[in-house]
N, C-alpha and C positions, 0 to 999 in steps of 0.2 A: 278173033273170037270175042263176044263178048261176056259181060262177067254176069254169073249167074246168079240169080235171085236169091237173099236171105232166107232160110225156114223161122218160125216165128215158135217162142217155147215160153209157152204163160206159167208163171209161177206166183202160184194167190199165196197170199200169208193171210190168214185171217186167226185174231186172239178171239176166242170163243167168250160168250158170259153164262150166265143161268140161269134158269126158270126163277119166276118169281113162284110165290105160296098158291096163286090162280092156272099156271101153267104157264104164261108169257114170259118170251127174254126181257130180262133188266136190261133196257137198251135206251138213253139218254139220247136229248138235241147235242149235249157238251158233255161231255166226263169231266174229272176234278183228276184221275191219277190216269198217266199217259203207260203203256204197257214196255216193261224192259225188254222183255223177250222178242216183242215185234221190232222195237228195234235193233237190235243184236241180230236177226234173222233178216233183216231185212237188207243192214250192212253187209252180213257174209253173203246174201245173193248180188250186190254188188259187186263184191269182190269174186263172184264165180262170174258174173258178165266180163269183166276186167281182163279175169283169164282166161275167156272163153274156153269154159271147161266143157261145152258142148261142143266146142270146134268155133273157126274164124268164119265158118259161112250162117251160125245161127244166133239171133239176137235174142236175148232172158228177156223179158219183159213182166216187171216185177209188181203186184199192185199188193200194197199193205191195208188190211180191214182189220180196227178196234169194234169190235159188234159191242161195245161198249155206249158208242157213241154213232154206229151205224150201221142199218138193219141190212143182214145178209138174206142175199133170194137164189139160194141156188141153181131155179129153172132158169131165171131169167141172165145170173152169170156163167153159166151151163152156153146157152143160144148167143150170148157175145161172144164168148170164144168162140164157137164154132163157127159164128158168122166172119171174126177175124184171121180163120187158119189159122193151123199148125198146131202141136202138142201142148199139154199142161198138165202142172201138180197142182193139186190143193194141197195145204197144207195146213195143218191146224196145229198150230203154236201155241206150247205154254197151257196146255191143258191141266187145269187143277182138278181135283176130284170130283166137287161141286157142280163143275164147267164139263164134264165126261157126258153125260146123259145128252147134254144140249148137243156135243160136236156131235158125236154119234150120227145124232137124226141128222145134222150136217152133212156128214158123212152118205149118209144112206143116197139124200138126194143128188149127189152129187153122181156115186155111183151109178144111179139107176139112170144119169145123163151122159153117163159114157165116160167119165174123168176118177183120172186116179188121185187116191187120196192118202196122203200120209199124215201121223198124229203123234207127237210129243209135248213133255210137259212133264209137270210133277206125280201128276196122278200115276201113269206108267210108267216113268222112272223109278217112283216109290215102293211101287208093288213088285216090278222086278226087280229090284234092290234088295227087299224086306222078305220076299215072303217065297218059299221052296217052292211053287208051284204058280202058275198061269192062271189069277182069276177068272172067273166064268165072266165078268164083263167083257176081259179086255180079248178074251178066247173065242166069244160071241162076233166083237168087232173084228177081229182077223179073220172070222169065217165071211165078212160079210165083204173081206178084200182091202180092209185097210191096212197098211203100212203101219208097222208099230215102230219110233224111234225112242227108243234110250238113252239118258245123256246128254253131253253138249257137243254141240257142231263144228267148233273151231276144228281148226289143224285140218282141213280142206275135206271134213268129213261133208259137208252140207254138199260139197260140191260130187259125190260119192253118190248122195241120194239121185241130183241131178242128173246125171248122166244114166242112173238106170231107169229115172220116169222116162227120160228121152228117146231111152229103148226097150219101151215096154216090159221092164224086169225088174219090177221094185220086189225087195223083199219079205217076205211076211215079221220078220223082225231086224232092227240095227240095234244093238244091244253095245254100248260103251263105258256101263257101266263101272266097269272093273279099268278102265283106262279115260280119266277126265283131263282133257285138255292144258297145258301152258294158255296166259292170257298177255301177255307181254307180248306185245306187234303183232294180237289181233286186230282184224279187219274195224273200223269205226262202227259201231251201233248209232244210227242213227233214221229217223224218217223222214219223207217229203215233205213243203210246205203244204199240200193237200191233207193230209192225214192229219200233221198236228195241230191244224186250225179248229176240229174237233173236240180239241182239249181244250178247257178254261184255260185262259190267262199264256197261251201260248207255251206251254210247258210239254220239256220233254225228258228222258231219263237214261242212263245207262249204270253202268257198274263199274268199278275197281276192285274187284275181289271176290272169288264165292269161295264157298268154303265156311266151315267152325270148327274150333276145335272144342265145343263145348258141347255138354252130352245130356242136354234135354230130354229129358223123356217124349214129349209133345210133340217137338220138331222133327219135322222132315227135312231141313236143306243141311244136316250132317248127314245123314244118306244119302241125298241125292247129287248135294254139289262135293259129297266128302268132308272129311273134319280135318284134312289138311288143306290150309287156306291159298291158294292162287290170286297172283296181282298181276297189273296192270304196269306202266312203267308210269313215270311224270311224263314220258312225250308224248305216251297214249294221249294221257289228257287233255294234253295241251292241243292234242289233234283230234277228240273230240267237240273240244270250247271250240274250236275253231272253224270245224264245220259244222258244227248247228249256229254259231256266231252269222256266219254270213248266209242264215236262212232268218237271220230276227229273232233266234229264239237264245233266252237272256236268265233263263227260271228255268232249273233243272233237279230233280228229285234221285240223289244216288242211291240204287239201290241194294248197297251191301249192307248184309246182314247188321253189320257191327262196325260202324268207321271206327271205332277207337281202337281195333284190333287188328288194325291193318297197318303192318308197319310200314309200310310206306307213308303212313297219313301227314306228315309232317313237311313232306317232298309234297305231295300233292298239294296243300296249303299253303307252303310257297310259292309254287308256282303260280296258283292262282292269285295270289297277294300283286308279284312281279307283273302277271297280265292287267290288274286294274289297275295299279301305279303306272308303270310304263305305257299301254297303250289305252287304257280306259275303259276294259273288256270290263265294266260294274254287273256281278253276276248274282240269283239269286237263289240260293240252294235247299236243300232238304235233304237233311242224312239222316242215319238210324245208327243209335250207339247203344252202350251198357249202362246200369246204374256204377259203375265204378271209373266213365272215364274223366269227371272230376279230377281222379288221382294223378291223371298224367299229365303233368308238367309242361304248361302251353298250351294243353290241345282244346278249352275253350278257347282262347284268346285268341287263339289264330284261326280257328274256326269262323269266328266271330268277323274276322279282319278278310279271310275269304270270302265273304258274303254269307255263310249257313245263318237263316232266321230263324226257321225252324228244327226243332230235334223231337224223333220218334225215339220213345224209351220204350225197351223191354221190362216196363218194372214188374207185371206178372202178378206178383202177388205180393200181401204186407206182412203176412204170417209166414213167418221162417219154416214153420210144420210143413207148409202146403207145399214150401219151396223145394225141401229136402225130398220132399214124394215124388214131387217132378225132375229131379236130378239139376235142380235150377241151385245149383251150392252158391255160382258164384254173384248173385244177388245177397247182397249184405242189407237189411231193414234199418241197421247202423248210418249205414251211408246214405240214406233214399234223402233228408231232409237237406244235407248238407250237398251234394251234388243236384235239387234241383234247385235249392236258393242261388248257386253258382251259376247256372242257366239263367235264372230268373233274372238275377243282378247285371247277367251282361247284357239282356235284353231279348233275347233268343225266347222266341215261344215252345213251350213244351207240350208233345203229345204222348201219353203214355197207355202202353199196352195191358191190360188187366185181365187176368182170367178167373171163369167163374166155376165152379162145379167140381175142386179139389175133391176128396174125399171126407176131411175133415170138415167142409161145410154147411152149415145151419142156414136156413134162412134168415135167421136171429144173427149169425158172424156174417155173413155178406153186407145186409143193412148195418150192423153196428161199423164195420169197415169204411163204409161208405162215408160214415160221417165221422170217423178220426179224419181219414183221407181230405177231407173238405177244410177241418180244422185244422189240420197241422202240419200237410204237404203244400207246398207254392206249387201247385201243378195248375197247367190251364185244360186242358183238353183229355178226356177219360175216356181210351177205347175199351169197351167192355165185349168179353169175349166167352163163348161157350167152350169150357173142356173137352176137346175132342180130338176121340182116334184115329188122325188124318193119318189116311193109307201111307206108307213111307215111313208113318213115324216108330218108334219102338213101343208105342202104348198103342196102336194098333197090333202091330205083330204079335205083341203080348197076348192079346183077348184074340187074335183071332188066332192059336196055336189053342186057347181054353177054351174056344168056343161059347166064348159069352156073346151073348144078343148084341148087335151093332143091328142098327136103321139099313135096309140093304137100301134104301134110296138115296144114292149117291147126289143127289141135286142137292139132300140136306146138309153135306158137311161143309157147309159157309162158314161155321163157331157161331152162326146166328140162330141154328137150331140145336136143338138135343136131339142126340142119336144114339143114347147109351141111357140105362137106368143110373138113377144115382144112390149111393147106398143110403143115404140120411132122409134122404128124400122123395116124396112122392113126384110123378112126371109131372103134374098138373102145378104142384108147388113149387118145384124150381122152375119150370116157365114162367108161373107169374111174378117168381123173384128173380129172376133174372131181369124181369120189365118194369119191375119196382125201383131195383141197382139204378138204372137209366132214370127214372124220375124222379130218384135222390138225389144225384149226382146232378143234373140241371137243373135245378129250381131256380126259378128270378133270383132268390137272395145270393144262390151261389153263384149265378152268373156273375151278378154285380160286386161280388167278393171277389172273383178273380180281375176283373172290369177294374176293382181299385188296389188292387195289389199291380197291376200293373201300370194304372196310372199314379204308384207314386213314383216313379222312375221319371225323371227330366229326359223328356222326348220322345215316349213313348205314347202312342195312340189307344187309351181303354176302350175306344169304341170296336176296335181291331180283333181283341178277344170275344167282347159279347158277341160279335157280330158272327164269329166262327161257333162260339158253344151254341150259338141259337139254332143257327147251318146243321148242326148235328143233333138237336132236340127236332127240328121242325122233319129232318130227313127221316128220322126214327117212328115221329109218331104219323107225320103225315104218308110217307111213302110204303112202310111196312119193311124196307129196308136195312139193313146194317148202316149208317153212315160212311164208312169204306166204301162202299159201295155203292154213292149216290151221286148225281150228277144234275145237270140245269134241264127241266124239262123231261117228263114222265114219257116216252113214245111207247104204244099198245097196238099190234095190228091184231085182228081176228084169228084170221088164216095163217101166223105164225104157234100156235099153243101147238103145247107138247104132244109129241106123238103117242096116241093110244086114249086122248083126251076129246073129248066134244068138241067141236067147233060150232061155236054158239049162234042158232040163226041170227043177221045182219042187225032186224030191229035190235034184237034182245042186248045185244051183245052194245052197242052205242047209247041205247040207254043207261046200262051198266056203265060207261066209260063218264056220260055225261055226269050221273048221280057222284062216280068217284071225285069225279074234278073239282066238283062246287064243294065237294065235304072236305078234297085238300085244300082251296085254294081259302075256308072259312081258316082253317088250323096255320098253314102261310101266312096269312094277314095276322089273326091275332098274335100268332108268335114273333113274327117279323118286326113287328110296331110295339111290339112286350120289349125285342132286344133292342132295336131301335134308341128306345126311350131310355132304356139303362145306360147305353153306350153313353147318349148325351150327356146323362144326368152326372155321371161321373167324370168325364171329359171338361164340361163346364163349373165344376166344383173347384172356388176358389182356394178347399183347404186337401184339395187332391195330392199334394206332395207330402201332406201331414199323415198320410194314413200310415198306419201300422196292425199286425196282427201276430199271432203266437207262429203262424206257417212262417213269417218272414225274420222270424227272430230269430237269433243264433240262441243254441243250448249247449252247455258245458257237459261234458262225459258224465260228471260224477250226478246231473241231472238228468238224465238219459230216462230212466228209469220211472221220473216224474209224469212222461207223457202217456195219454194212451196208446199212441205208439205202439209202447212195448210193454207197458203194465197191464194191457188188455188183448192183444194178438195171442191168439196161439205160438207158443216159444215165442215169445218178444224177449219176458225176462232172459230164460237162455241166453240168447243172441247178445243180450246186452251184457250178461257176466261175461260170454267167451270175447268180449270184444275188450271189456276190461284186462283181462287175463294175459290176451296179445299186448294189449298196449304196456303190462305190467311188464313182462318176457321182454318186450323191445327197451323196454327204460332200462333191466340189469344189462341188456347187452349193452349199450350206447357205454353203462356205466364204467364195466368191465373195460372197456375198449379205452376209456378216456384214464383208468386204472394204470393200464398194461401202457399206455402212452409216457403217463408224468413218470411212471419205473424206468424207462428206455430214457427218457430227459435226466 
């Protein structure tokens, strides 16, 4: 007898993006940040091929889409499957709140082409986390037949969903919320060289840990991933480097919350030491840490010595008041100078995370921020961010149990718009201060200020820095974008705008496109050849190792006080006696101890 023909079971992953301010997806030639989630999902369908968890006579056939970087056409991946037989999921990965509106209309079309679809991510993990009831979104999309999943997929859960698109019985919810996975000898998160070729610079990403145990009021991934933290093991890693190693890809972005609070961090940083020592594996990284992990003993240095160039700081805000509102305790304003001069000094570029629209602030304390921040932090890169009640978080829940106004258009919670009124502030005046923040914060002079802060470091490239703060002025003012969110080359189709929107006749709509282009590519040029020229000027500056400024200078405690720092923040002063106060408590103990010592000698 002979042997029977395979069945064929398509499984799309596609990471969704979102409408820009006109109705089109933000959809790039190249992204700049490659998606963790597609790859982690992409791995675990791997590893359900492996086990054939459909059975030995059917083959997964897996295809991963960042609609970041590549425009999704449902009709026309609808008529490929069908023309290649056999079954399929769609599946929409890593859906953030923002990113909901957009899958949705994915969704829709997808459905009305005969294909089941399933949808997770933060948005619907949040809400069913956070809030006693089934919002009207996501209640809307389950009437309309999509899968709702909750949670994360390891521990053969993904392979669960599998087997029931396979037999026409997906569930209206997978809810795991209350049970989050072991991450130690899961399946490798990673993608093909087709997908990450997508990416600038060949970058791709995964994780060692989710989880915090810190209680933010703003954040979502203590609710969603939990506040007790989950790891990875050192051979994970070592078997992540190793198979994206032997796809070329050398530049990696870890995407845990917090490296510094990951106790393993220390194992994983040898390890990585040990792969470029011994076999040559020169790797280039990108982690996200605290304003406190300074304090811990080695873990620049060997960060440093694992390849990390770059570090994402949480620093949030500079006013201790703000900090305390947000449940943000363990940001110390004490430590912000002294832990980025330590980053600075090793040579590692720093990006740091800032948010706007606390309750306490003025448009008068924003802008006055702005320019201590410039004068007296060595920070290079200022992500500026909107105060927002991201579904999931506990300042969500909060206002929506009081029924305060939230923006019900879910495409706005980027943190690039306002969707909440602010108490201090008119809407129309924190928008344009918010957009002010951003044109403080990059001005030539401050480019060029960080451009020579960093070229006074033997061996570092100042052209390196202007060249990224330009990248993030030019994305801002040119694209209409958040910088996070911007990538190489604007793509626009007609026939893509949001559903419930115009679609603009052919002419109209190309002229529109041509008008946009020449107006960015006027603002590209001039800002380009603005950074351009700074990069040089400092680069070629014979007294570039001379320079010095107040951000790069160490200050003594008992001087603390002298900076606007903290003589001008909201609770600076505070922060600065309670830090005295500690330091005074630690000197009687040291004392007493050395006391109770020479008594026993």
């Amino acid at each position: 007898m002979g042997r029977s023909a395979k069945s064929t079971f398509h499984l799309l992953l596609i990471k969704p993006t979102h409408y820009d301010d006109d109705g089109y997806p933000i959809t790039w030639l190249r992204s700049h940040i490659p998606s963790n989630t597609l790859a982690a999902l992409y791995g675990l369908g791997e590893d359900c091929q492996r086990r054939q968890v459909l059975g030995p006579d059917v083959d997964i056939v897996i295809e991963p889409m960042d609609e970041t970087n590549t425009r999704v056409r449902p009709e026309r991946i609808a008529a490929r499957i069908k023309r290649a037989g056999g079954k399929a999921l769609i599946c929409l990965v890593g859906v953030q709140s923002n990113q909901f509106p957009h899958a949705v209309n994915l969704a829709r079309k997808f459905i009305a082409a005969g294909l089941q679809v399933a949808m997770g991510g933060f948005h619907v993990s949040g809400c069913l986390s956070m809030l006693p009831v089934i919002p009207p979104e996501i209640q809307e999309a389950m009437d309309m037949g999509i899968a709702i999943y909750a949670g994360e997929a390891e521990e053969g859960r993904f392979g669960d969903v599998l087997l029931d698109a396979w037999n026409g019985a997906l569930k209206p919810v997978y809810n795991y919320m209350d049970d989050l996975p072991n991450l130690e000898g899961a399946p490798t998160p990673r993608l093909p060289p087709t997908a990450l070729a997508r990416n600038e610079g060949g970058m791709s990403s995964f994780d060692l840990g989710r989880g915090c145990p810190f209680q933010c009021s703003f954040c979502t991934i203590i609710n969603v991933q939990g506040r007790k933290s989950r790891f990875r093991s050192a051979d994970d890693l070592e078997a992540i480097i190793r198979e994206n190693y032997k796809q070329g890809i050398k530049s990696f972005f870890i995407t845990d919350d917090n490296m510094a609070r990951n106790k393993h961090w220390e194992e994983f940083f040898d390890r990585l030491i040990e792969l470029r020592e011994n076999e040559g594996i020169d790797l280039a990284l990108i982690i996200q840490v605290d304003t406190q992990c300074h304090r811990i003993p080695n873990f620049i240095a060997k960060a440093r010595w694992a390849g990390v160039y770059r570090v994402f700081i949480g620093l949030e805000n500079v006013n201790p008041d703000n900090l305390l509102a947000a449940k943000k305790r363990q940001n110390k304003i004490t430590e912000y100078r002294k832990m980025l001069q330590a980053w600075h000094t090793s040579g590692a570029s720093t990006w740091a995370g800032y948010i706007l629209g606390f309750p306490g602030d003025t448009r008068a304390s924003i802008l006055r921020d702005m320019e201590i921040i410039k004068k007296e932090l060595p920070l290079d890169i200022l992500e500026l961010f909107i105060l927002t009640p991201l579904p999931g978080s506990e300042d969500h829940q909060k206002m929506w149990k009081q029924g305060v106004w939230m923006d019900p258009d879910l495409n706005k919670y980027d943190v690039h718009h306002r969707v909440v009124h602010h108490p201090r502030m008119a809407d129309a005046e924190f928008e344009q201060t918010y957009r002010d923040a951003w044109a403080a914060y990059y001005t030539p002079e401050h480019i060029e200020t960080v451009a020579r802060r960093h070229g006074s470091i033997p061996g570092r490239n100042p052209a390196e820095p202007a060249r990224f703060m330009t990248m993030f002025k030019i994305v801002f003012e040119a694209e209409g974008v958040h910088p996070l969110e911007g990538g190489g080359v604007r793509l626009k189709y007609r026939g893509d705008r949001r559903h419930g929107m115009k679609i603009e006749p052919w002419g109209l709509f190309h002229l529109k496109l041509a008008a946009e282009f020449c107006h960015k590519m006027k603002i590209y040029a001039r800002l380009a050849w603005q950074g351009w020229r700074i990069g040089r000027k400092v680069k070629f500056d014979p007294r570039r190792l001379e320079y010095t400024d107040l951000a790069l200078q160490p200050v003594m405690d008992d001087d603390m006080d002298k900076l606007s720092l903290f003589a001008e923040t909201s609770g600076g002063g505070a922060a600065v006696d309670k830090r005295r106060g500690e330091d005074l408590a630690r000197a009687r103990v040291a004392a007493a101890q050395n006391q109770r010592l020479a008594a026993a000698e």
